[in-house]
C-alpha positions as CSV (number, residue, x, y, z in Angstrom):
1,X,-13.6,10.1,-9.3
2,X,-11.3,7.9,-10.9
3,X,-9.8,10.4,-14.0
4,X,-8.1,7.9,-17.1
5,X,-5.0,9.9,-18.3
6,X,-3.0,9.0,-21.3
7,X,0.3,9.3,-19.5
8,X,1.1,8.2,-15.6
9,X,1.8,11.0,-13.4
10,X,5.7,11.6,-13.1
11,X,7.6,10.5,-9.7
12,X,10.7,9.2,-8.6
13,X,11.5,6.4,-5.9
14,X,14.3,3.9,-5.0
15,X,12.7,1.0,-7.3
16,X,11.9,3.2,-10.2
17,X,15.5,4.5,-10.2
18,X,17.2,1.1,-9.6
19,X,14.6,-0.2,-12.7
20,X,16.5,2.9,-15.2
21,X,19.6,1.9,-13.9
22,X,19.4,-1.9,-15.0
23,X,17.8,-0.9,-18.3
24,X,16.1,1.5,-19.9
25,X,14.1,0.0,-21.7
26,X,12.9,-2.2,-18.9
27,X,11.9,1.0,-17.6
28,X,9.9,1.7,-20.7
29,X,8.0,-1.2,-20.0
30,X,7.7,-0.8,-16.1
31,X,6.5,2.7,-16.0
32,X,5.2,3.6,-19.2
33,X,4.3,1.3,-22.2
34,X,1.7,-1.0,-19.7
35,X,0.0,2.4,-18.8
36,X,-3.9,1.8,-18.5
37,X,-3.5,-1.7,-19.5
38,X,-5.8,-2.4,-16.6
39,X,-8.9,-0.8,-18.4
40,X,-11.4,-3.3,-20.1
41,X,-11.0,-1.5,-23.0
42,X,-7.2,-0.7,-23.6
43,X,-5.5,-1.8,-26.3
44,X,-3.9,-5.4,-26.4
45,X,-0.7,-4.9,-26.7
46,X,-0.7,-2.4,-23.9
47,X,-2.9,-5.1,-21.7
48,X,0.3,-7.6,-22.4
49,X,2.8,-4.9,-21.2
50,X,0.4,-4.5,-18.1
51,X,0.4,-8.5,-17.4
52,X,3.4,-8.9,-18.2
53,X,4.8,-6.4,-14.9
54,X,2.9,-8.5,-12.5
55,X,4.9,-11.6,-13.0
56,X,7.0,-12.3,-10.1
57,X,9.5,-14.7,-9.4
58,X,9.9,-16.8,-6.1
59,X,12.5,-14.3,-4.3
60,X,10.4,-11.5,-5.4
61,X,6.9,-12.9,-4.2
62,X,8.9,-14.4,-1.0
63,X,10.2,-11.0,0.3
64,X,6.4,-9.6,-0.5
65,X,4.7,-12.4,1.7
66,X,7.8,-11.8,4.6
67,X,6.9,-8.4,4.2
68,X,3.0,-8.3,4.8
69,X,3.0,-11.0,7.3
70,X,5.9,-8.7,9.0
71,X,3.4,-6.0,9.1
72,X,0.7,-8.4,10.2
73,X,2.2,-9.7,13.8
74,X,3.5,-5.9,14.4
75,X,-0.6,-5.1,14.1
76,X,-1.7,-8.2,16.2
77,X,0.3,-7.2,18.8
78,X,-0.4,-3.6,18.7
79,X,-4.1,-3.8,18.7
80,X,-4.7,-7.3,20.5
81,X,-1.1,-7.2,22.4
82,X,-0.8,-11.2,20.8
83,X,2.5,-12.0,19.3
84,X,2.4,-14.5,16.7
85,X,4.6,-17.6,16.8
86,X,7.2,-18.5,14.3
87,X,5.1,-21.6,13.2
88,X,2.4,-19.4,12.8
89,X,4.0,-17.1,10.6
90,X,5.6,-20.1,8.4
91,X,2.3,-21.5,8.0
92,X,0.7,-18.4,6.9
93,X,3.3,-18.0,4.5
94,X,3.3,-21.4,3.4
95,X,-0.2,-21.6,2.4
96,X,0.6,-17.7,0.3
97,X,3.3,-19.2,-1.2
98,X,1.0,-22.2,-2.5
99,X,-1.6,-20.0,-3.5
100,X,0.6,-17.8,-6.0
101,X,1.8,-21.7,-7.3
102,X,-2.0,-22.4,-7.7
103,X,-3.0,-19.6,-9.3
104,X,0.0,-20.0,-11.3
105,X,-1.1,-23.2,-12.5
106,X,-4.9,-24.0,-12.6
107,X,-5.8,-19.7,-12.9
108,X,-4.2,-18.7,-15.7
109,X,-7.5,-17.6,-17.9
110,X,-8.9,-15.8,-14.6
111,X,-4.7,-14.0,-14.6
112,X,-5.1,-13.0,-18.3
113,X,-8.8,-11.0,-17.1
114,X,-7.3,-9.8,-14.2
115,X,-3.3,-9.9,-13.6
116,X,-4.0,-7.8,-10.3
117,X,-6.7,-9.9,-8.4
118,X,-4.5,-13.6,-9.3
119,X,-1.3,-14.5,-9.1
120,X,1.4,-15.8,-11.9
121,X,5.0,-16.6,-11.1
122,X,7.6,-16.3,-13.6
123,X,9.0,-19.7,-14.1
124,X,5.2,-20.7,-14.1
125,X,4.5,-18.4,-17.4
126,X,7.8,-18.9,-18.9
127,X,8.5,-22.4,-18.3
128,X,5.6,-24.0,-17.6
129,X,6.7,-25.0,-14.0
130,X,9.0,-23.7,-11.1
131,X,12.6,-24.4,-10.6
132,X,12.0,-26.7,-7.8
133,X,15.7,-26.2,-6.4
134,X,15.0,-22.6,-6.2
135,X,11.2,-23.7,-4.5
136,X,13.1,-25.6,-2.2
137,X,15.7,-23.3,-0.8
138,X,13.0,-20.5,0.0
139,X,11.0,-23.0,1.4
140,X,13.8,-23.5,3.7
141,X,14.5,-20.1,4.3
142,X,11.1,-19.7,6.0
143,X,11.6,-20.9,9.6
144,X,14.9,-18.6,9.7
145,X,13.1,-15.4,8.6
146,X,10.7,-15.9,11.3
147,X,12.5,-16.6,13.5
148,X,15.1,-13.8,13.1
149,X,12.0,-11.5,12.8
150,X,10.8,-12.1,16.1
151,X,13.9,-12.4,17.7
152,X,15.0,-8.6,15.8
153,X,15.8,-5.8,18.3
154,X,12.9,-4.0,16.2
155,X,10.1,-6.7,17.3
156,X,12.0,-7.0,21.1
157,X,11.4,-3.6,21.5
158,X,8.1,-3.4,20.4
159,X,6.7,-6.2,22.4
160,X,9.0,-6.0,25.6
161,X,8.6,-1.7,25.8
162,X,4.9,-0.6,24.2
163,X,5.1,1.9,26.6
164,X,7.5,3.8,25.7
165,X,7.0,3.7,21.8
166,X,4.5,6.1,20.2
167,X,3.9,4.8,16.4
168,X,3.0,6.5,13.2
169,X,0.1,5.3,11.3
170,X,1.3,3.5,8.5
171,X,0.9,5.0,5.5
172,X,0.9,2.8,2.2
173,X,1.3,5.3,0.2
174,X,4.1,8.3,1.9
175,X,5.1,11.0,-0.5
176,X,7.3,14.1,-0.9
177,X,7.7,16.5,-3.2
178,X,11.2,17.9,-4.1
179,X,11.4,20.5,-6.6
180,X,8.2,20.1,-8.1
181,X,8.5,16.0,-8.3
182,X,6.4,13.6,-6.1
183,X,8.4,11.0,-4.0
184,X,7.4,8.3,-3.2
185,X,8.7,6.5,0.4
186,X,7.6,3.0,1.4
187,X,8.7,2.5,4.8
188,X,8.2,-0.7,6.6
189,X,7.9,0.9,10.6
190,X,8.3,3.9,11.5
191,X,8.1,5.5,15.5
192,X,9.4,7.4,17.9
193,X,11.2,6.0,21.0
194,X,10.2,7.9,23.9
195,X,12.8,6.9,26.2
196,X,15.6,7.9,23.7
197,X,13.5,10.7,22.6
198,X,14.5,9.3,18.7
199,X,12.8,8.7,15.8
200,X,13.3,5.1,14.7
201,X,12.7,3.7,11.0
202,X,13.1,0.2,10.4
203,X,13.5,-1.5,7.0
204,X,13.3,-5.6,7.0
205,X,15.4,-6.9,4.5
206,X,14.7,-10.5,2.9
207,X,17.7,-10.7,0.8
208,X,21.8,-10.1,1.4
209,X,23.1,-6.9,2.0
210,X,23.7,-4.3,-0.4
211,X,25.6,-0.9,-1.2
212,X,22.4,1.7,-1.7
213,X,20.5,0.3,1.7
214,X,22.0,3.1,3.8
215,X,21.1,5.5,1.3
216,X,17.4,4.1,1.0
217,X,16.9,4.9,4.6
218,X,18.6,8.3,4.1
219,X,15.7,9.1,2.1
220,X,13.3,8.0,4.8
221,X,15.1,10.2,7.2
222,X,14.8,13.1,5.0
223,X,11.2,12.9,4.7
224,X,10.8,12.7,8.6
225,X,13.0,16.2,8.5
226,X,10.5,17.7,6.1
227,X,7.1,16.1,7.4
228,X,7.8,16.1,11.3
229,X,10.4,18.5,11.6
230,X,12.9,16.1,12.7
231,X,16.2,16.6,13.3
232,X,19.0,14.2,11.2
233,X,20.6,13.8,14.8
234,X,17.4,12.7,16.1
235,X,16.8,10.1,13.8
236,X,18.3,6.1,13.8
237,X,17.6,3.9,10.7
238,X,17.7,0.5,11.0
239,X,18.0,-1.9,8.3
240,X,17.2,-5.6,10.0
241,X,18.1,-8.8,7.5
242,X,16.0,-11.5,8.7
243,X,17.8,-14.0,7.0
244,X,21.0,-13.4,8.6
245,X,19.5,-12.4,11.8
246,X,22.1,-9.1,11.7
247,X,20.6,-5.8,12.2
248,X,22.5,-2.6,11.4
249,X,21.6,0.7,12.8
250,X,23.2,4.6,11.4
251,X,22.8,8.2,12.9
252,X,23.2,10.1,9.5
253,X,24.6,13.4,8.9
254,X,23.5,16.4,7.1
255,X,26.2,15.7,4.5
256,X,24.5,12.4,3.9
257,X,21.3,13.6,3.7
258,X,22.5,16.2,1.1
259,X,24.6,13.5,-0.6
260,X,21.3,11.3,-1.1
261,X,19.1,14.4,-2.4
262,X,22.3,14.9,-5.3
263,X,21.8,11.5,-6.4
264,X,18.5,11.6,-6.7
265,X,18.0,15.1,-8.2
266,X,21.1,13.8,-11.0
267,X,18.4,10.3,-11.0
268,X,15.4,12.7,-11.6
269,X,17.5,14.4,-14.7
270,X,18.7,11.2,-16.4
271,X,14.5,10.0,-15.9
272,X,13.8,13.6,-17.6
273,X,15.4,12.3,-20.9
274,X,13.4,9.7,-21.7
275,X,10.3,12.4,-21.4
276,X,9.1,14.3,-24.7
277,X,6.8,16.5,-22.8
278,X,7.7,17.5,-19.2
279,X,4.2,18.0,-18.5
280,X,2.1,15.6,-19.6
281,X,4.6,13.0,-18.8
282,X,4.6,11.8,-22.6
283,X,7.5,9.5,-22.9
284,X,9.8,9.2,-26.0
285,X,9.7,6.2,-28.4
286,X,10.1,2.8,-27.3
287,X,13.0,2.6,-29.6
288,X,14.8,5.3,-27.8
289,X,14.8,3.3,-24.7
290,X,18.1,1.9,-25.4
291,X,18.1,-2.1,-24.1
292,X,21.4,-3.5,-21.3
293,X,24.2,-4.7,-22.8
294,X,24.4,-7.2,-20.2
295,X,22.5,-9.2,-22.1
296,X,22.1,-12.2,-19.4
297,X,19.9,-10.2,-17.2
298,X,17.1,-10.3,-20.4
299,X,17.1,-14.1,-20.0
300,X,15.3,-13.0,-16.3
301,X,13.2,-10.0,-17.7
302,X,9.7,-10.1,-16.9
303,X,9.6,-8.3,-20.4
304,X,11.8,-10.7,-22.6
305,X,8.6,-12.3,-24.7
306,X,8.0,-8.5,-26.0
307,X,10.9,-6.8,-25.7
308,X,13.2,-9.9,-27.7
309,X,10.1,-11.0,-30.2
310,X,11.7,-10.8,-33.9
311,X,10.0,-7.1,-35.3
């Protein structure tokens, strides 16, 4: 049975982490002040919060739709051994993309009911229509990404080797705990190549390439240590960009492995902070969430109509 709490349950990922690190009080909003803002009887002000995190904007609904229709070809061809086409894929995500524009525009009372069943993209709320330069160029971007993804030594040797692959189911929700805190690890394929006897984790990557993407997958290989008893030798990660068409593979080390686990424990205390109860998860005062001082990254906040209205 579905229990209503007054706080969320405490847990630490990549996304949460990167959210702290870009503001804190965008993390006030992201993780606590929308908190039950789904319930029909919440308060309205929370229920704004709540709406106001499922805005996306184009790169971020883009990478989602990539992401899920990723997912969706690797499970045709595992359980129906079809491999989509790339005009296939482009249409799916075509007719997605319109859809979230749709719903942006002609759904808006249905959003406001229910932020999580319709979509709303940002420029759509804030400005009242998208910037179409931006529209355009990931628009354009859609053959490439398909194309890369199905020419990506990930989906090569998937569909040219099932054989010798043995997969994990995929979990949507993967989870560790480390010293007492729940982890949270979205991985995007995971499985074991049986003629390299190695565990392989793959992460597509819509956008350019950045400085904490190794340590993202060092994460996942830990959890393979812990769950599977796996061996850091043992394990490759693999970080495909589909845009680029470049794919990147590492064999870690225990000293990475223990350099990621520092970070995040040091992540885990600087989130700690901003609690006033350990516990319950009871957060401090919105006030105390102090705002960026790089103040061009509120003019992009999903949060700007709250967190900037005159109090």
């Amino acid at each position: 049975m579905f229990e209503v709490k007054a706080f969320p349950e405490f847990s630490w990922s990549f996304s949460r982490h990167k959210t702290l690190m870009t503001c804190a009080r965008k993390y006030a909003y992201e993780y606590y002040a929308g908190h039950n803002g789904w319930l029909y009887d919440a308060d309205e002000a929370v229920k704004h919060v709540y709406r106001l995190k499922k805005l996306k904007n184009v790169p971020i609904a883009f990478g989602q739709i990539v992401h899920e229709l990723a997912e969706r070809a690797l499970r045709m061809f595992l359980n129906h051994g079809y491999v989509m086409t790339d005009a296939e894929l482009v249409g799916e995500a075509r007719k997605m993309l319109n859809q979230a524009y749709l719903d942006s525009r002609d759904r808006k009372q249905q959003w406001l009911q229910k932020p999580a069943r319709f979509h709303m993209l940002y420029d759509m709320y804030y400005e009242g229509e998208l910037n179409r330069m931006e529209a355009e160029e990931y628009r354009r971007r859609l053959p490439i990404v398909f194309q890369n993804f199905l020419a990506s030594k990930s989906f090569g040797d998937i569909t040219g080797r099932p054989q010798t692959m043995q997969f994990q189911q995929a979990e949507e929700f993967r989870f560790m705990t480390v010293d007492g805190v729940k982890i949270f690890v979205v991985m995007d394929l995971l499985y074991r190549d049986l003629e390299t006897d190695k565990w392989v984790i793959v992460d597509w990557k819509t956008g350019k390439e950045a400085e904490d993407d190794r340590s993202q997958l060092a994460l996942y290989a830990y959890y393979l240590m812990q769950k599977y008893d796996a061996r850091v030798e043992d394990i490759q990660i693999r970080n495909e960009y589909v845009l680029t068409g470049v794919q990147k593979s590492y064999t870690l080390s225990e000293g990475d492995i223990a350099l990621m686990l520092e970070k995040m424990k040091q992540s885990v205390h600087m989130m700690r902070r901003y609690q006033l109860d350990i516990l319950s998860n009871e957060p401090a005062e919105l006030d105390d969430f102090p705002r960026t001082s790089y103040e061009q990254r509120c003019q992009m906040c999903n949060y700007k109509e709250v967190c900037l209205a005159p109090s």
